[in-house]
N, C-alpha and C positions, 0 to 999 in steps of 0.2 A: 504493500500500500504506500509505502513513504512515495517508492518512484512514479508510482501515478499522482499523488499530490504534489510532487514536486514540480513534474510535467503543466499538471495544472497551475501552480503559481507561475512558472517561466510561461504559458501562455496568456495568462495576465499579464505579465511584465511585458512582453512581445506587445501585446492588446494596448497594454495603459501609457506607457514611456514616454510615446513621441505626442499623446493627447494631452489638454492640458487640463488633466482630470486625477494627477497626480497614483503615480505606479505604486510606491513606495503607500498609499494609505489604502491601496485595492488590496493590496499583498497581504495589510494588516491585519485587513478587514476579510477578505476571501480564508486566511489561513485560521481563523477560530471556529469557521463551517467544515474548516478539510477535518479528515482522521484525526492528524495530532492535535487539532484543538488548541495549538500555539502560535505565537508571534514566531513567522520565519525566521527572523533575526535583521539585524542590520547588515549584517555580514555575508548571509544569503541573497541578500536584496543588491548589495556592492557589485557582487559576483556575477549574478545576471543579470546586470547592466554593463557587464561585458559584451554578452552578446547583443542588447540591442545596439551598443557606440560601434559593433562592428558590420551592423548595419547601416549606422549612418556614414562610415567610411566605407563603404561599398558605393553608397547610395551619391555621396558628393567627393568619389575617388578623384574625378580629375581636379575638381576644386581644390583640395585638399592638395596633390602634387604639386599643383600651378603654385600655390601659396606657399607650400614648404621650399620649393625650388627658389622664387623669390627671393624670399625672404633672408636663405641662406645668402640669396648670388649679393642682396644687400648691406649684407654685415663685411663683407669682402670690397665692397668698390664696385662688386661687377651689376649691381642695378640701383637704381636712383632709389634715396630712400621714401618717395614720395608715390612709387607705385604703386598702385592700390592691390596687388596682392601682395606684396611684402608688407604693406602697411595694416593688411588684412592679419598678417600673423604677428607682428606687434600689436594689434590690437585681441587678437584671442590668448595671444602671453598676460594681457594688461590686465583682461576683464577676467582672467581664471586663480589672479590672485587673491580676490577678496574669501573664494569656496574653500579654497587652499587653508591661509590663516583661521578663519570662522571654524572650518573644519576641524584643525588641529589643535584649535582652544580647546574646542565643546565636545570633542572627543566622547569622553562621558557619558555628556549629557543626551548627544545624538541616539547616543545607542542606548539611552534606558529611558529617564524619564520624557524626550521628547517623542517616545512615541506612544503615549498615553491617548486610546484614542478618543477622551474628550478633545484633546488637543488638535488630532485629525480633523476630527466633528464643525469644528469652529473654524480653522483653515479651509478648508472644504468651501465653507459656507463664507467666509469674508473675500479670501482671493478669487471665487469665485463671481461676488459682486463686482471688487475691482476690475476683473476684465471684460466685465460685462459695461463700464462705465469707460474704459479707455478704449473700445471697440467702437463705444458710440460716439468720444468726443475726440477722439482720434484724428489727428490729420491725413494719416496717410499716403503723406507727399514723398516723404523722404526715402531714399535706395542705400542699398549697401555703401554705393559709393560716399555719401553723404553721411558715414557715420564718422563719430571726433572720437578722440582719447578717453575726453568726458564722460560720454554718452556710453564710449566701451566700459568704463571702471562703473556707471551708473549697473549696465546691463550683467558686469558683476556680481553687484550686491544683491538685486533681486535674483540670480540663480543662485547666492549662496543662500536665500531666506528657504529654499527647497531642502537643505537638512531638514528639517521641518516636514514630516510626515503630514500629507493635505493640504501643501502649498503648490506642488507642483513645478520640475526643473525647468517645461517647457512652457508654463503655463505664467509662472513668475518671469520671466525672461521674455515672454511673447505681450505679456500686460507692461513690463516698462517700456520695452520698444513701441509699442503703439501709443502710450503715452509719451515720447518722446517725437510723435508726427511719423512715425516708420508705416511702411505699407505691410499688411500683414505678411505676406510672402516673404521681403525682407526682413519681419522681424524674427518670424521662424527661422527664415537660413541662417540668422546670427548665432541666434539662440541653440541649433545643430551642433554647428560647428565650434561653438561657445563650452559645450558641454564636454567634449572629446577628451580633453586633455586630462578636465577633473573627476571627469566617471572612470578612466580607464585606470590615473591616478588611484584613486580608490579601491576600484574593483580589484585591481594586482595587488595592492596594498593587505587588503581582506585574504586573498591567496595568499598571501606570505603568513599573515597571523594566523590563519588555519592550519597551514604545514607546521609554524614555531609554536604554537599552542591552539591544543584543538579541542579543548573547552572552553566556556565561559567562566569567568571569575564569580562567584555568588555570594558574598561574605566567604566563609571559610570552606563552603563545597565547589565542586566541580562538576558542571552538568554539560555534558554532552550539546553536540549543536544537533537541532531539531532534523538535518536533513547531512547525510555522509557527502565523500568526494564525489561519488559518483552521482549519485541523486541530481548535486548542484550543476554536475557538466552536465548535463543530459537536459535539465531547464535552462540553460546557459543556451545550449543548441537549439531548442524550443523558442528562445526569445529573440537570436537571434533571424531565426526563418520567417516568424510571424510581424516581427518591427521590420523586417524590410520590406513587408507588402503593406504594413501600416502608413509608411515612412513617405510613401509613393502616393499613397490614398490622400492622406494627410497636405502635402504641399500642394495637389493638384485642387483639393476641395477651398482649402482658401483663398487660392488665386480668384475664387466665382463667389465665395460666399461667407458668412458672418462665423464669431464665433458664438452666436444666441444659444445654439444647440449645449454646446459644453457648459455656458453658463447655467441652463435647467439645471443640465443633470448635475453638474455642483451641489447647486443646493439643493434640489430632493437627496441627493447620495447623504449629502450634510444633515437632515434635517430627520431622514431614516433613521441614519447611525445615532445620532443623540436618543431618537426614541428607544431602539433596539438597546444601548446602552442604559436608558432610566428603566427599563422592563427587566433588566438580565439576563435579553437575549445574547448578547454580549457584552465580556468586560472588558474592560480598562485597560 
């Protein structure tokens, strides 16, 4: 049973990722219905989001070249530092510091009490209003080219507020850029390729602390992680297959139309979970 619930969280994870409907509070929330009856972990959640980041590196391969190539020929002399793909990967260096540090403070706190899921509940339900309110006052003018340093270190802070189970990587990141005048397309693409460095960051990071220590710390016990090596590759593989036909659905669907849709399901998702929580259908 674990590798069929695992299967099913990585196709959540696959499903949720690139929505901005937040993966990391589906997981939370889907894993108290599965068998174990537990929180995947943060550390299972890190892991596959491997495979969907290696879906978004499939999915904007050549972007991704064209920028790394850049960016290097930049630092050397051999391209001008003003061209917009080298300028492009200074700017996903700039904006991938803020998840970086927030990250390695709250360390902790990511992995325990922030994922409490009143805390989901209410996330869910406020960033959900937010992008329902920068979608409608939205400019919309603005292109990739058009983004500043600013604006990258802005686009920053709101993907580091996604440690935050129920804030959403792509959904925080997709609400400042439209608040900032971006066209939704461009705010997504930022927001992708924005993501890459700190999910992959992470996700390997979680692979190392599982191989050096493959329990959790619990006061003075040691409990087992909810789902072995194999379990997690295997949803890892799952979430990768499923976010790259998300991934394609996803950018084609906002280039024609609103994010109204994902705003609903926020807040019913939001407004379920508080209830299911005050009943004890699920806890905390």
């Amino acid at each position: 049973m674990d590798l069929i619930n695992a299967i099913i969280l990585g196709l959540v994870q696959g499903l949720t990722e690139f929505l901005p409907i937040s993966s990391s509070a589906h997981l939370l929330i889907v894993g108290q219905f599965l068998g174990t009856g537990d929180d995947p972990g943060a550390r299972f959640t890190a892991i596959t989001q491997i495979g969907t980041e290696l879906a978004v590196i499939i999915f904007f391969w050549r972007d991704i070249v064209r920028i790394i190539a850049q960016w290097a020929k930049s630092l050397v002399g051999k391209a001008p530092r003003n061209d917009p793909d080298a300028r492009m990967g200074w700017l996903i260096i700039i904006g991938s510091i803020p998840i970086v540090v927030l990250g390695l403070l709250f360390q902790d706190q990511i992995e325990t009490v922030l994922r409490n899921l009143w805390i989901t509940a209410i996330m869910l339900i406020v960033f959900g209003i937010l992008l329902g309110i920068a979608d409608a006052v939205g400019a919309k003018r603005r292109r990739l080219k058009d983004l500043t340093y600013p604006h990258g270190i802005l686009y920053g802070f709101a993907q580091a507020l996604a440690l935050i189970p129920g804030v959403s990587r792509s959904g925080g990141t997709i609400t400042m850029g439209l608040f900032l005048g971006y066209e939704r397309k461009a705010a997504a693409r930022y927001a992708f390729l924005l993501a890459i460095p700190a999910v992959l960051g992470s996700g390997f990071y979680q692979v190392y602390k599982s191989i050096a220590d493959p329990c959790l710390e619990a006061a003075t016990n040691c409990t087992p992680e909810v789902f072995g090596p194999f379990e997690t590759l295997a949803a890892t593989v799952v979430a990768f297959a499923v976010g790259l036909v998300v991934i394609a659905f996803f950018m084609s669907y906002i280039s024609r139309r609103s994010f109204l849709p994902f705003v609903i399901y926020r807040l019913v998702l939001g407004v379920a979970l508080m209830i299911m929580l005050a009943t004890g259908v699920l806890v905390p």
